[in-house]
N, C-alpha and C positions, 0 to 999 in steps of 0.2 A: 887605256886611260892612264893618265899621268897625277900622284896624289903627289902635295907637300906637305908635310906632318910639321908643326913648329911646339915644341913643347915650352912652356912658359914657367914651369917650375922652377924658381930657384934655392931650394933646401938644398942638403948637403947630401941626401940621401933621397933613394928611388923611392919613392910615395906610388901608395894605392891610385892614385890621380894620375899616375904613367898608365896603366894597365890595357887602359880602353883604347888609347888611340895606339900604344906599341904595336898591342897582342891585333890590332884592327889592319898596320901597317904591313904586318907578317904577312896576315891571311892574303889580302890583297896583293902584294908581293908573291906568294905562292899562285895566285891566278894569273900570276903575269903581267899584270900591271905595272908602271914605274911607279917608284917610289924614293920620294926625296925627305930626307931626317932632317931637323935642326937643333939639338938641342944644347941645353949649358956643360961647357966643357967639360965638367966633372961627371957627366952624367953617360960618357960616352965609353965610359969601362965597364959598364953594369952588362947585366946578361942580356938581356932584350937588346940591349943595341947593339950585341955583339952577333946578336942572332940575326938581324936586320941585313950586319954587313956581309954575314957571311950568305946570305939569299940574295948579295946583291946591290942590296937598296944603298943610294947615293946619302954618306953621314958626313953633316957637318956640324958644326962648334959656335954658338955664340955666347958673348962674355955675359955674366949675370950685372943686372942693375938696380940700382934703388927706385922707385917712384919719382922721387926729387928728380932724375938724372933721366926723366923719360922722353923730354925733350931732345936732350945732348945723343939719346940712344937714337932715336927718328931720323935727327941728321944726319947719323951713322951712314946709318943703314939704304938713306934715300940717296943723300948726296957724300961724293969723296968712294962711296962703292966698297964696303970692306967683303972679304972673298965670300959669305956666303949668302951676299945677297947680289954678288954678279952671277954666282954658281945656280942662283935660281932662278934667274932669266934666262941662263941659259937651258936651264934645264923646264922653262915653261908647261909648268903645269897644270891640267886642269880645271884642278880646286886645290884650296890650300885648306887643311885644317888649322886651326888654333886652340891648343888644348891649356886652358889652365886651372892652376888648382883650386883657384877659387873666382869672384867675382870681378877681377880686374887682374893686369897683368898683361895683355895680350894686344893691348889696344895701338901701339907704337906698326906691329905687326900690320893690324890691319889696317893702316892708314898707308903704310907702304903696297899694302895689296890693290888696296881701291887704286892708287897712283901707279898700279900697274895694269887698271884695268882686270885685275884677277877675282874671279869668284871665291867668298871663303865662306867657313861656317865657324863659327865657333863653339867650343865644350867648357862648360862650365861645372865644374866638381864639386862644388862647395859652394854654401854663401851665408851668410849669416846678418842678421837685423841692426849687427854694431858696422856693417862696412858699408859704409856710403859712401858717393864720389869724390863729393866736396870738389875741389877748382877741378880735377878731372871727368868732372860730369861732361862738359861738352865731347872731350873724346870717345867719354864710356857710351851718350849717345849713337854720335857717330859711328862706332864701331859696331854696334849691335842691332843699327836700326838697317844696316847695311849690310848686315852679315847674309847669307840665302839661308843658311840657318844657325839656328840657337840649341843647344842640345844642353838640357838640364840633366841630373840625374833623380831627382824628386820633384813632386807637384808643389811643392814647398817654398824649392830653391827657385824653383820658374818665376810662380806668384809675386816673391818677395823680390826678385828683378825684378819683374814689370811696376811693383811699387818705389824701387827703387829709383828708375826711369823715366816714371809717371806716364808710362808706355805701355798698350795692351801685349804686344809684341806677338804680335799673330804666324810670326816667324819661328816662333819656339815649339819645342816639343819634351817629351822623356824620354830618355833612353838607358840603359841597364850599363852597371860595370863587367865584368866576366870576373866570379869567383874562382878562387881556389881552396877548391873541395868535390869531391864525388856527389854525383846526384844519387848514388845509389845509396838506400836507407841502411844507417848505422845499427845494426842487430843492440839488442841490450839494453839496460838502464843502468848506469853505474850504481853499486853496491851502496847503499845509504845506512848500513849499520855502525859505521865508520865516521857517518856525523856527514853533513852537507855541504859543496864542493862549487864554489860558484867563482866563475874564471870571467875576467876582467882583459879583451883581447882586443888592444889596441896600442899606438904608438903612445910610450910616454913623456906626452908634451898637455899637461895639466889642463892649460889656459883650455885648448881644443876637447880633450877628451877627459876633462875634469876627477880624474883620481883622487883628488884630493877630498872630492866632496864624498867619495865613498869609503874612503879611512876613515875621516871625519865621523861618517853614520858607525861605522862598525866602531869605532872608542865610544861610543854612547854606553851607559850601564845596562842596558837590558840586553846587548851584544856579547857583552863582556863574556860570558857562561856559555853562551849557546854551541852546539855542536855544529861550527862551520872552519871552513877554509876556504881564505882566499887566494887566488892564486891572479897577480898579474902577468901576463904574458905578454912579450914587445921589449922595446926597447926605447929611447929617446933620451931628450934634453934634460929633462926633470927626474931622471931615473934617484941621482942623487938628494935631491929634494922629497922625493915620495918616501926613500927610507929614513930621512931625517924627521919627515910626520909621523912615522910607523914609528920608530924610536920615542920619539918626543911626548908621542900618545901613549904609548906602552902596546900596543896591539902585535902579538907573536904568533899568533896566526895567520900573516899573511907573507907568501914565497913570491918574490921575484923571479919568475920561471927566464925572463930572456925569450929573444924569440923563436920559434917553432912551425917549423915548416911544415910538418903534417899537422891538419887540422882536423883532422878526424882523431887524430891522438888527444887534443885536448877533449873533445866530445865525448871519446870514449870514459875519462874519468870524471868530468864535472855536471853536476845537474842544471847548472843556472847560468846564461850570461847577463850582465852587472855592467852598465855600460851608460855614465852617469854625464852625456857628451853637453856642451856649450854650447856646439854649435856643429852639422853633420850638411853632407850630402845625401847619401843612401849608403851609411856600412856595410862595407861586405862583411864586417863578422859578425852583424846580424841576420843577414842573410844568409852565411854559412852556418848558422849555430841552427837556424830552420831547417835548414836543408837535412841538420844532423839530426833533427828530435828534441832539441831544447828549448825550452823557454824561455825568454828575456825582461830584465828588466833595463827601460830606458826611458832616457828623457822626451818631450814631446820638442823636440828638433829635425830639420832635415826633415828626411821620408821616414824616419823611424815609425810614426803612428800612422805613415800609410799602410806598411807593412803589417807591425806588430797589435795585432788589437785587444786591449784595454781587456783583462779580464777572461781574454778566450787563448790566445796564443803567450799571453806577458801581461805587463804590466806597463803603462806609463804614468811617469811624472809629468807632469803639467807644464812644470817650470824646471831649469837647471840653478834650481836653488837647494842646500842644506835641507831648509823647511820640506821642501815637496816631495826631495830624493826620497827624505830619510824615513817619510811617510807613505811612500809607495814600495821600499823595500819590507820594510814592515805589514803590508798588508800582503807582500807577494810570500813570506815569510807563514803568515796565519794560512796562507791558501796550500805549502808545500805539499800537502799530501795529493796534490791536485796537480803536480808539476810533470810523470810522465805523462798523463793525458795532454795536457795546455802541450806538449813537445810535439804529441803525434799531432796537437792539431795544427801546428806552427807548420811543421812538415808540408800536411795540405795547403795550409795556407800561400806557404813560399811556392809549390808546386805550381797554384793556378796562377800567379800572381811574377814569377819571374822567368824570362823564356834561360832552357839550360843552352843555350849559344850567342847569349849577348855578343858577342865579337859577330857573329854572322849577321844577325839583325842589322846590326850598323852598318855593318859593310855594304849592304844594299840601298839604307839610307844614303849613303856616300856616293855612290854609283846611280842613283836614282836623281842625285844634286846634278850632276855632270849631264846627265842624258839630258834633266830638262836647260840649262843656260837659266834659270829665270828659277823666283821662288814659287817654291812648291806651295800648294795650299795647306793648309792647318791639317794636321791629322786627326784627328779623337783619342783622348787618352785616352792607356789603355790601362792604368791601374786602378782599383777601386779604394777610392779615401775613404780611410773609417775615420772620423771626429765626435 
């Protein structure tokens, strides 16, 4: 079989939102499949795509563009033929994926697909209640009522498509990201005589994963004393604005760890993840912090409260508000002595709840596209919503 990967990311840096369709390209690659890449030029130094070329897989380059310029990019690419959309005729493949990082992005793609006659599916990472189509609704239509499939990563992010399309999209489904971390259980509980240790493991870009709102709670007076530390881990846009809130508030408690590649290192020393998001697909660092025996505190976004349940494995806020956070950190606070239990139960939790070879699960979905030519029928979730 012949797959075309088109990655629609255009940050500056490889995002969690690469992971699923890279690490899916590989696998598939290793069974022998063709496999053709496309992604934004900067993105073609990174290690997965480096691993891509060296098994093989055909990598090409296209330039990033703004929304305004989605038109002028269509023309591109349909008519006048810039090299890697003759490179993918020639190379005719089966299905194309369309991966982006969040709820639009991708659409120029598959307007060139259908006018190729090609089957695609699309992957949608993220989505959030503040992104509507507005004049690009007719394409976001088009593109997804069209797709053979829709692959969300939360019942959430599905939902709140099909309201956003006013479309049941009977095309759609869930499907897992692949973490990194070990499924095998983390021995121990970090030492708490030392005062409490709650890690905040996410890129730092505010707007998205709202750090701010969780300085904010910790400058509150009844924080001020307590025996905690917090540790950001990541790195991003806002990194210098997080420590100008930290200054600004006076809070010296909290370390800018940078990012860290073993994530069992962080688990091994902190009791709590602290993860105060805007707006989520399905975190893998919640789902890694399960896997390890922690506990979480998070917003009710995304898959977070399909995962995390309220009182048994974490805690959720309601809302990605000051008011909500700072009143669900506080109550998860009164329950700490409660917190390695809620971790073993997190543990079970993640266990039933996320299969340990996302990348293989998909790959079957992918191969299951191809064998039939035609949309598949609806599957049955399969995760269980707690609300």
């Amino acid at each position: 079989m012949k797959f075309a990967f088109v990655s629609t990311m255009y940050g500056t840096k490889w995002g969690g939102s690469e992971e699923l369709w890279s690490q899916t390209a590989c696998r598939l690659k290793k069974e022998g499949h063709d496999v053709f890449v496309s992604v934004a030029y900067w993105l073609r130094e990174s290690k997965r795509i480096a691993e891509l070329a060296n098994l093989g897989a055909q990598i090409e380059t296209h330039s990033p563009h703004e929304p305004s310029r989605a038109r002028q990019i269509h023309d591109r690419l349909l008519y006048g033929g810039p090299r890697v959309y003759e490179r993918l005729k020639q190379f005719e493949p089966d299905l194309a994926i369309i991966s982006q990082g969040g709820n639009g992005g991708g659409f120029d793609w598959a307007k060139v697909f259908r006018q190729m006659s090609l089957p695609y599916v699309i992957i949608v990472n993220c989505n959030s209640d503040h992104w509507w189509f507005g004049e690009q609704f007719g394409d976001a239509f088009d593109a997804y009522t069209a797709s053979q499939r829709i692959f969300c990563v939360s019942h959430s992010n599905l939902d709140l498509l099909g309201v956003q399309l006013g479309e049941p999209l009977l095309n759609a489904e869930v499907v897992q990201n692949p973490f990194n971390v070990s499924t095998e259980p983390l021995r121990g509980w970090p030492d708490e005589n030392a005062g409490w240790r709650f890690a905040c493991v996410a890129r730092l870009a505010a707007g998205a994963k709202g750090q701010d709102l969780l300085l904010q709670t910790l400058a509150r007076p009844e924080w001020r004393d307590r025996p905690i530390e917090l540790n950001l881990y990541g790195d991003g846009p806002d990194e210098l604005a997080l420590r100008r809130i930290s200054a600004m508030m006076h809070i010296e408690n909290v370390c800018f760890c940078g990012h860290v590649s073993d994530v069992r290192s962080i688990w091994a020393s902190n009791h709590l993840l602290v993860l105060p998001s805007r707006f989520e697909g399905l975190p893998l660092a919640l789902v890694e912090a399960m896997w390890c025996g922690r506990p979480a505190v998070v917003t009710d976004v995304g898959g977070n409260a399909e995962l995390c349940i309220d009182g048994v494995t974490g805690f959720v806020a309601r809302a990605a508000l000051l008011s909500s956070f700072s009143q669900t950190l506080e109550r998860a606070w009164d329950m700490r002595m409660n917190w390695e239990q809620m971790g073993r139960k997190a543990r079970s939790r993640v266990e039933s709840q996320i299969s340990k070879d996302p990348v293989g699960v998909f790959s079957e979905r992918l191969k299951a596209c191809v064998q039939t030519k035609s949309h598949l029928e609806p599957v049955a979730r399969t995760m269980i919503v707690n609300r």
